[in-house]
Each structure stands twice: as C-alpha cells, then as structure tokens.
matplotlib code that plots the C-alpha trace (Angstrom):
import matplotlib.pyplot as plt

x = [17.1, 20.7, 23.1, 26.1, 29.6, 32.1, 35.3, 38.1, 37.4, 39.5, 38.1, 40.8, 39.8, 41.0, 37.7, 36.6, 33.4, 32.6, 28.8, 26.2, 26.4, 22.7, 22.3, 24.6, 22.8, 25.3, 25.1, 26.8, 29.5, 30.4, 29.4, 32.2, 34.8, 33.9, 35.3, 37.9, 38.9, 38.3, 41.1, 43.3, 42.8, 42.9, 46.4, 47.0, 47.0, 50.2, 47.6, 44.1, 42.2, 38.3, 38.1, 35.4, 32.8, 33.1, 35.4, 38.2, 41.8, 44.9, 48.0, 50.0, 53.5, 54.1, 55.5, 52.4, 49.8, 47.2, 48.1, 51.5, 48.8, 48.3, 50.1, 51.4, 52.6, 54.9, 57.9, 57.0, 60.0, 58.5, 58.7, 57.9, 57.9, 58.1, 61.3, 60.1, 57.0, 54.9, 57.4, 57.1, 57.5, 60.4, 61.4, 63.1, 59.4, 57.9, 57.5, 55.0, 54.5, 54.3, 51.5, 49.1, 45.7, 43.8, 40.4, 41.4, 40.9, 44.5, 45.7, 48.6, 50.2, 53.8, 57.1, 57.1, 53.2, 50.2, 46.6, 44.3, 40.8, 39.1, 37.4, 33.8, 31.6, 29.4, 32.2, 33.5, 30.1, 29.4, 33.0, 32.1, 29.3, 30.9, 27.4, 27.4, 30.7, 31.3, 33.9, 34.1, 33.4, 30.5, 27.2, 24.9, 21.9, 22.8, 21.6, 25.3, 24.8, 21.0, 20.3, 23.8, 24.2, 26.9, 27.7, 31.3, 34.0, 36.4, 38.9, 39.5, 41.2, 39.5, 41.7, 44.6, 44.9, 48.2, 47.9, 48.2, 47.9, 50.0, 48.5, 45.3, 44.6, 42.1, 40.3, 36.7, 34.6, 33.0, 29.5, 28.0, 24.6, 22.1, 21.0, 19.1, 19.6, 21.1, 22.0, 25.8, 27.0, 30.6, 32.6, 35.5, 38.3, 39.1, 42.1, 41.4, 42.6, 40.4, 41.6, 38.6, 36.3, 38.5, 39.3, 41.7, 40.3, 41.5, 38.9, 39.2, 37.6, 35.0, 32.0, 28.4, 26.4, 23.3, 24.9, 25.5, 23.8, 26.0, 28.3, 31.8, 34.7, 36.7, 40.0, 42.0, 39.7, 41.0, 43.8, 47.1, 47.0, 50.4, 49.7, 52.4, 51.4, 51.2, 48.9, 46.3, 44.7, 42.2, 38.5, 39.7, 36.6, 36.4, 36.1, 34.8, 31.6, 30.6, 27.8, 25.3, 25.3, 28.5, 31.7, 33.5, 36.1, 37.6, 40.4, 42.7, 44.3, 46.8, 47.0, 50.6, 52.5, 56.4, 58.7, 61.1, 59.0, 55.8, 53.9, 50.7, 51.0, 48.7, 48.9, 47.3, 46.7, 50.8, 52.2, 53.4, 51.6, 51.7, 49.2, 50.3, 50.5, 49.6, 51.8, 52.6, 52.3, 48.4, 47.6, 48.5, 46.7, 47.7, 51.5, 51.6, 49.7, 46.0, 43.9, 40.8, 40.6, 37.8, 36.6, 32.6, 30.1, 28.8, 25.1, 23.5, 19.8, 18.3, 15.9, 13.2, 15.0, 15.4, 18.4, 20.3, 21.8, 25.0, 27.9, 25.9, 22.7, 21.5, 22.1, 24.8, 24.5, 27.8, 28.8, 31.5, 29.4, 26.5, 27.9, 29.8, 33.0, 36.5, 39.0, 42.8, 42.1, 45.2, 46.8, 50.4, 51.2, 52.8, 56.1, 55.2, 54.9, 52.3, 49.8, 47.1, 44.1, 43.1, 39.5, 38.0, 38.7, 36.8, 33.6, 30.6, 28.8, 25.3, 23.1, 20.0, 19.5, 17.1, 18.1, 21.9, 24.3, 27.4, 29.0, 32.3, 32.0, 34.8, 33.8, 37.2, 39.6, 42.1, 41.1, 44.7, 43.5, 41.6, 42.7, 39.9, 36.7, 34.2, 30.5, 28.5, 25.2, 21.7, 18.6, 18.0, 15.0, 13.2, 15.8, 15.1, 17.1]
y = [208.8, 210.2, 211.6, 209.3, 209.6, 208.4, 206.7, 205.1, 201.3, 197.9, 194.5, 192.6, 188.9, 185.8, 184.5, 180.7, 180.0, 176.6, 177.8, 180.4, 182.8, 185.2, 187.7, 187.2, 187.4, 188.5, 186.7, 188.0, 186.1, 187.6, 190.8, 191.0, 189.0, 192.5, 194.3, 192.7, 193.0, 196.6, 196.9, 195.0, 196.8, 200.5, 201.1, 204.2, 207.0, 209.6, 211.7, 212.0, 213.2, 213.9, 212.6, 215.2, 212.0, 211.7, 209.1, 209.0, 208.4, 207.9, 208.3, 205.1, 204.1, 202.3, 199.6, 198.5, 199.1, 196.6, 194.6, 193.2, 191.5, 189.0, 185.6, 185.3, 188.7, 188.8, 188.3, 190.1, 192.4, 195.6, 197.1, 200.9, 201.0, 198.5, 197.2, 196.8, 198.6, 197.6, 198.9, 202.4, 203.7, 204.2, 203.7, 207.0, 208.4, 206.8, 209.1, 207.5, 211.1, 212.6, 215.2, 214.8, 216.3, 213.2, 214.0, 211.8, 213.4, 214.3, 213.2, 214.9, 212.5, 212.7, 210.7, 207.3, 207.1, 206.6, 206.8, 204.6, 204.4, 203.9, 200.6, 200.9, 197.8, 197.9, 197.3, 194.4, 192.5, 193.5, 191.8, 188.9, 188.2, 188.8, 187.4, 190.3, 190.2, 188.2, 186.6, 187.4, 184.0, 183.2, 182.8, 185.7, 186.2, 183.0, 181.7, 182.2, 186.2, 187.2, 190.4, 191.5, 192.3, 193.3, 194.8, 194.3, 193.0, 190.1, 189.4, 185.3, 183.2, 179.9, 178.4, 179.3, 178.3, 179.6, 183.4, 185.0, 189.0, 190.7, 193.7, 195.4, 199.3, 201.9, 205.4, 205.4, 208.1, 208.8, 209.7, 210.5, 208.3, 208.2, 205.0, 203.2, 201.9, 198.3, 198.9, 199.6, 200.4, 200.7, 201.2, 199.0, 196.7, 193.1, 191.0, 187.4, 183.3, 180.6, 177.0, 174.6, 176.0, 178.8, 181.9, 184.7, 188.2, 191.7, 194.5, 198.2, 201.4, 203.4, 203.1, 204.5, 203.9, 205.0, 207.6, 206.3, 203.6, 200.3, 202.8, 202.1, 200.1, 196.3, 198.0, 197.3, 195.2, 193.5, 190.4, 192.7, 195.4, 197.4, 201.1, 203.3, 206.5, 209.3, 211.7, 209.4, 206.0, 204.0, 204.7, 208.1, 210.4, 211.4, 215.2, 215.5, 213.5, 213.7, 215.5, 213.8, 215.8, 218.2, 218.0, 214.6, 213.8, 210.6, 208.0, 206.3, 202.9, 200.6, 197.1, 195.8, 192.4, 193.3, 191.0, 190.5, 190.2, 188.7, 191.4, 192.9, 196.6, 199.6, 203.0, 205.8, 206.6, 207.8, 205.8, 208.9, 208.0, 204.5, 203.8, 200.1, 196.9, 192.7, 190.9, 187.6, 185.5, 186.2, 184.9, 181.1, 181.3, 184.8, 184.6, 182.9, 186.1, 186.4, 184.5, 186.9, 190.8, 192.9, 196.3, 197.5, 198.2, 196.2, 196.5, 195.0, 195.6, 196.4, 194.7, 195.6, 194.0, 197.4, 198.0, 200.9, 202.9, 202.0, 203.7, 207.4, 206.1, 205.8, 203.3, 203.9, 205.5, 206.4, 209.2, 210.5, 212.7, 210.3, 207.6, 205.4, 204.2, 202.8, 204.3, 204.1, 200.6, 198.2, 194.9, 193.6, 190.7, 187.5, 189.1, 192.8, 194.5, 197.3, 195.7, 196.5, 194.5, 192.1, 193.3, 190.7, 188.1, 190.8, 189.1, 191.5, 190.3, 192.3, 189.5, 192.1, 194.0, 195.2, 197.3, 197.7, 196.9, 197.5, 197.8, 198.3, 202.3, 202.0, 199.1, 197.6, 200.7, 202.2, 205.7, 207.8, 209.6, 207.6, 204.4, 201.5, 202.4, 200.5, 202.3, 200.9, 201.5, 201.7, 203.5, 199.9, 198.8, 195.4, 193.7, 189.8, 187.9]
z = [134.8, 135.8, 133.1, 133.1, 134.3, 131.3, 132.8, 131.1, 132.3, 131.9, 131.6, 132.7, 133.1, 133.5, 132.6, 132.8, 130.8, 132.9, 133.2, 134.1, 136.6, 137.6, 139.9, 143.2, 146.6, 149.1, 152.8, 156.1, 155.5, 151.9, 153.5, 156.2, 153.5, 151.3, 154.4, 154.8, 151.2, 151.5, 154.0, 152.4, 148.7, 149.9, 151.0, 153.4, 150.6, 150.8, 149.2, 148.2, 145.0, 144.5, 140.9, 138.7, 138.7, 142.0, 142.7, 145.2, 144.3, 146.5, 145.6, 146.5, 146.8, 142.9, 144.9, 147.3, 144.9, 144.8, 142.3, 143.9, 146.3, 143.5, 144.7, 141.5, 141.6, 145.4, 143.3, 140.4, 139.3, 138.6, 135.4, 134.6, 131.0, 127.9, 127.0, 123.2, 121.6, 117.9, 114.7, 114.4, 118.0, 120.0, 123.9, 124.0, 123.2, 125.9, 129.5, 131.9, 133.2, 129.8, 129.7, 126.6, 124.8, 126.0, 127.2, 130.2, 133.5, 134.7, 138.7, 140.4, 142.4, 143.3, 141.5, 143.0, 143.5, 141.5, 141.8, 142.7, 142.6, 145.6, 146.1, 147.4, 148.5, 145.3, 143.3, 144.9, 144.5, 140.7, 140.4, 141.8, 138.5, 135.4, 134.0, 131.7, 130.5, 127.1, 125.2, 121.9, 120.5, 123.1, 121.7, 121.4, 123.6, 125.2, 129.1, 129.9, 128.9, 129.5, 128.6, 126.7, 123.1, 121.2, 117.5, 116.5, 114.0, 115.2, 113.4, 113.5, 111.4, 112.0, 108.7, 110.0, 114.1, 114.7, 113.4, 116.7, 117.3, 119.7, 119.8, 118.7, 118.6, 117.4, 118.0, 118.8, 119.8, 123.1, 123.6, 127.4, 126.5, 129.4, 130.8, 133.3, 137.0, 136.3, 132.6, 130.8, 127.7, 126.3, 123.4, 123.5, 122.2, 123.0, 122.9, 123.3, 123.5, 124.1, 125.4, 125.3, 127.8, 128.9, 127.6, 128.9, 127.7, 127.9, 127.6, 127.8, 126.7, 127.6, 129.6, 130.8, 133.8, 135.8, 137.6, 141.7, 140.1, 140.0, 138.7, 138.4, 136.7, 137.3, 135.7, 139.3, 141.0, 138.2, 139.3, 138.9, 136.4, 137.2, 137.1, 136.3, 134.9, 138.3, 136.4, 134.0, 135.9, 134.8, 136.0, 135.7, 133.9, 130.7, 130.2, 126.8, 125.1, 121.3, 120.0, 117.7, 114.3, 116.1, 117.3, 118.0, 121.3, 120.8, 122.6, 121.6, 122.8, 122.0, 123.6, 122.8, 124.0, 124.9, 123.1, 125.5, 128.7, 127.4, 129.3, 127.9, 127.7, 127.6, 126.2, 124.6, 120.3, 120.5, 123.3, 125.0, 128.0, 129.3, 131.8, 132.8, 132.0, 132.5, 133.9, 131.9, 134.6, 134.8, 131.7, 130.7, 127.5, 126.2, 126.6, 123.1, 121.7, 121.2, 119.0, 118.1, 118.0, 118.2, 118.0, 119.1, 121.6, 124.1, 126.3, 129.2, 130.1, 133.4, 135.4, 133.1, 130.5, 128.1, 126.7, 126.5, 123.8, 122.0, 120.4, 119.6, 120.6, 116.9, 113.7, 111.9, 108.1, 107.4, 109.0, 111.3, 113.1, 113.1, 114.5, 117.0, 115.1, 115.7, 113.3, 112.3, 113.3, 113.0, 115.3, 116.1, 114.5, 115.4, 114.8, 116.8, 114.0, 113.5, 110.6, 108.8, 109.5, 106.6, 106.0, 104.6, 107.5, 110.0, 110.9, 112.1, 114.4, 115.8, 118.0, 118.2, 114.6, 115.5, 117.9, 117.0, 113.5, 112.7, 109.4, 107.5, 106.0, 103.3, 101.4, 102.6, 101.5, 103.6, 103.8, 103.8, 106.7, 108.7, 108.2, 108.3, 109.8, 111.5, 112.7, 115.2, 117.4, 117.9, 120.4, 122.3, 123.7, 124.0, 122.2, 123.6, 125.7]

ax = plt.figure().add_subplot(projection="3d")
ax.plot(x, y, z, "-o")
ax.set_aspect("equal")
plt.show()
C-alpha cells in the first residue's frame, strides 16, 4: 500500500447516461489509436517541468494547447479572462498570473505559455470508462456505478424546474488518505443539468490514488478545458494535507458561468487566480445554467471490492479538525449573483451508511465566519455494491 499523491483534478464531462459501461479491454487496434492520440495531445513543449508527484508538464504555446483540438473548438476565439464575474468581485482583481497562498504546486512557464500535463497511456484508457464517474441524480449503488458511493448535499429544486445555478463554490479540506491499487477517493463539487437520459456535468476538486497505481487525473484529457493560468494547472500536486485531530490545509474553488459569454469559468476561494475555463459551445445543456449543485466526497473500490476512505478517513462528529467538510459554501444564481444557499432545499444523500454519512453541522445557521458547513466521510470497507 503506497501513500497517495493529492492533485488538483477536473471532471469535465459531457457525460451520456445511455447505459453501463465495465472494465475496458484494450485490443491492438485501441492500442495504436492511444499512440496516435498521444502524438497528437502532447504538443512539442517550449519547456519542461518535473511536477513534485511526479508528473511531467510542458509548457505550451496558450494558443495550441490541446484543447483547441476540439472540433467544436477550431474557431473558438480565445478568451484569457472573464468578461463578468459573481457580485462581489471585480475584473480589475482578476491576474491570471497572480501569485497566491494556495497550497497548489506552483509551474514556471513563460507569458504566452501554459503547462500542461503530460498525457501517458494509462490515462487515456481510464478515460475511455467513466464507469465510476456519477451524476448527481443517478441512482446509488446502481449496475450503472458498481462499486461507487458517495456522501453529499445537492441542492435541487424538483418544485420549481426552472431555478437554475450559475455558479457553485466552497472550501473543503484536503486530507492525503492512502488507498488501494484500483481504488479513488475525492472531495469535490459538482455543477450539473440533465436532459432526459443525458446529463452534462462539471466536477472538480481534489483527488487520491494508489500511488503509480492508475494514478492520475481527466482534467485536460477532458473535451477542451482552456487553460490560462502559466504558473497553477490542473493535475498540478497539492503541497499540504490535513491532519486528523491537527492542523487543517484547505482549497478553495469557485465554478462561475460568464454573463456575457456563456462560458463556464474556474478559479480559486478569491478569484485572484483564474485557472481556465469551458467553453459554451461544449455544453448544450449547461448554457441555460445548471440545474443541481452539490458539495461531497466521492469513492470507488478496487478489485477486491473494499472501499477506501473518504473525506478524513473517519465519520463525521462535528468537528473541524475531525472531519472532511466543505465550508463558506454558497452558488450563483440565475441572475449571477453570489447567494446564499437555501438550506433547507439541500438534500444529503450517503448510499453506504455504513461506511460513510454526511451531515449538516449548524443546524441550518450561517456561522459569521464560516459560512454554511457541511461534514462528510467515513474508514470504508465492504460497503456492497
């Protein structure tokens, strides 16, 4: 059993629940399609970084990132920061470069690159089977999903059809939990909008895996995430980790739909560093805004069918230093304005109990200082299907 790299990760789907997907075999002729995919993702770097967790990143010309590979994208007029942000912030804040306290693992690449993680084999075929990747609203420990459980709040208002979100942020800390060849865990946040059988779904956070293990992250395999920030990517490491019963490190995101563009942006707790954003285009059902939020953790078990640990690896009773928890947490509205959330429509939902809960710790008070809170967690196991 490995300790665990943590890396900033992006779920970034276009995802189509049509049916189950298992295990992927991978023939000769998927082998050499991964090659060739390989050449065509991993520009010719005008630099290259060894990332702390062992990654590579190369510094690439903004303009011939990956993500401008997307067909839907060859036209794409580039954008390098938000033209409008939620109430409360303003675009003369906003620096792409800016330096910051994050616990993010800082790059160095020069004005007019960015960097970009190096695509390996592995990573293509674990994108290929998003098995293990769940909507919000999918059923729990369904065929679809085997082996996944999740303990969360959503926030849905099945009375009201056209509230939309455009925008959903928090704070959550970051614990480096060990797991298991074949297993993950995360702490993240979801932005979501479901059409019949489809849904388009934005996830992001952070992330554990067996170390060399199936380690690594979709963020740009992802179709056309736009980095922009030359000093923070995403997949980059996390250089801090909380300590049960000690000190906490935490990160902060915000997700936030432009106004004017329709693009879905992404920066840290302040917005003074902007990592990149979604083009519209990519998303038919989110350019109307987001029906369902969510904050939480998320698990898949290994082979063996254990599960890992979740949020700080131990039930939640209350406590900061106890516990995995989102804090601060609030969404955009349907008219981009910063908003509290309304408590009492959050709906918890925790498919293994088990193993893992998660609860609401101020009795649905604002706390002045931190805001809502939600706690979240549990040691895993054999936690069914």
């Amino acid at each position: 059993m490995d300790l665990v790299h943590l890396i900033v990760y992006l779920l970034c789907f276009l995802m189509r629940f049509h049916g189950a997907q298992g295990e992927l075999s991978i023939s000769e002729e998927e082998d050499l399609e991964f090659e060739n995919q390989l050449n065509a993702l991993n520009k010719p770097p005008l630099k290259t970084i060894m990332g702390e967790a062992g990654d590579v990143f190369d510094c690439i010309d903004i303009h011939k990132q990956p993500a401008f590979d997307h067909p839907i994208l060859k036209n794409h007029s580039f954008q390098m920061a938000p033209t409008s942000m939620p109430e409360g912030f303003s675009s003369k804040s906003l620096a792409a470069n800016n330096e910051s306290n994050e616990v993010l693992e800082s790059m160095d690449c020069r004005h007019g690159t960015v960097p970009i993680r190096r695509t390996r084999k592995e990573d293509l075929i674990r994108a290929k089977s998003v098995s293990h990747l769940s909507s919000i609203n999918a059923q729990p420990q369904s065929a679809r999903f085997p082996g996944q459980h999740r303990a969360m709040f959503k926030l849905y208002q099945p009375s009201n059809p056209t509230s939309i979100y455009r925008g959903v942020y928090g704070i959550m800390n970051v614990y480096n939990l060990r797991v298991e060849p074949g297993q993950s865990t995360s702490a993240q946040m979801w932005a979501e909008n479901e059409n019949g059988a489809e849904t388009d779904t934005i996830q992001f956070g952070w992330r554990s895996n067996a170390n060399g293990k199936k380690r690594g992250c979709f963020n740009l395999l992802c179709a056309g995430f736009v980095q922009v920030n030359r000093k923070y990517p995403v997949g980059s490491a996390i250089t801090g980790n909380s300590v049960y019963d000690g000190p906490q490190y935490e990160i902060g995101f915000w997700l936030f739909q432009d106004k004017n563009t329709g693009d879905w942006w992404l920066g840290n707790a302040d917005l003074t560093i902007i990592y990149g954003y979604w083009p519209k285009s990519l998303f038919p059902h989110l350019t109307q805004g987001a029906n369902v939020v969510a904050w939480g953790g998320l698990v898949k078990a290994g082979p063996n069918g254990i599960s890992p640990p979740m949020g700080s690896g131990y039930f939640e009773d209350g406590k900061f230093e106890h516990s995995g928890y989102f804090r601060n947490i609030e969404i955009v509205d349907g008219r981009y304005n910063r908003a509290d959330i309304n408590f009492y429509k959050l709906i918890p939902i925790f498919d293994a109990p088990n193993c893992y809960t998660a609860e609401n710790v101020n009795a649905f008070k604002k706390s002045k200082e931190n805001g809502y809170i939600i706690m979240y967690g549990g040691a895993g196991g054999k936690c069914g299907m």
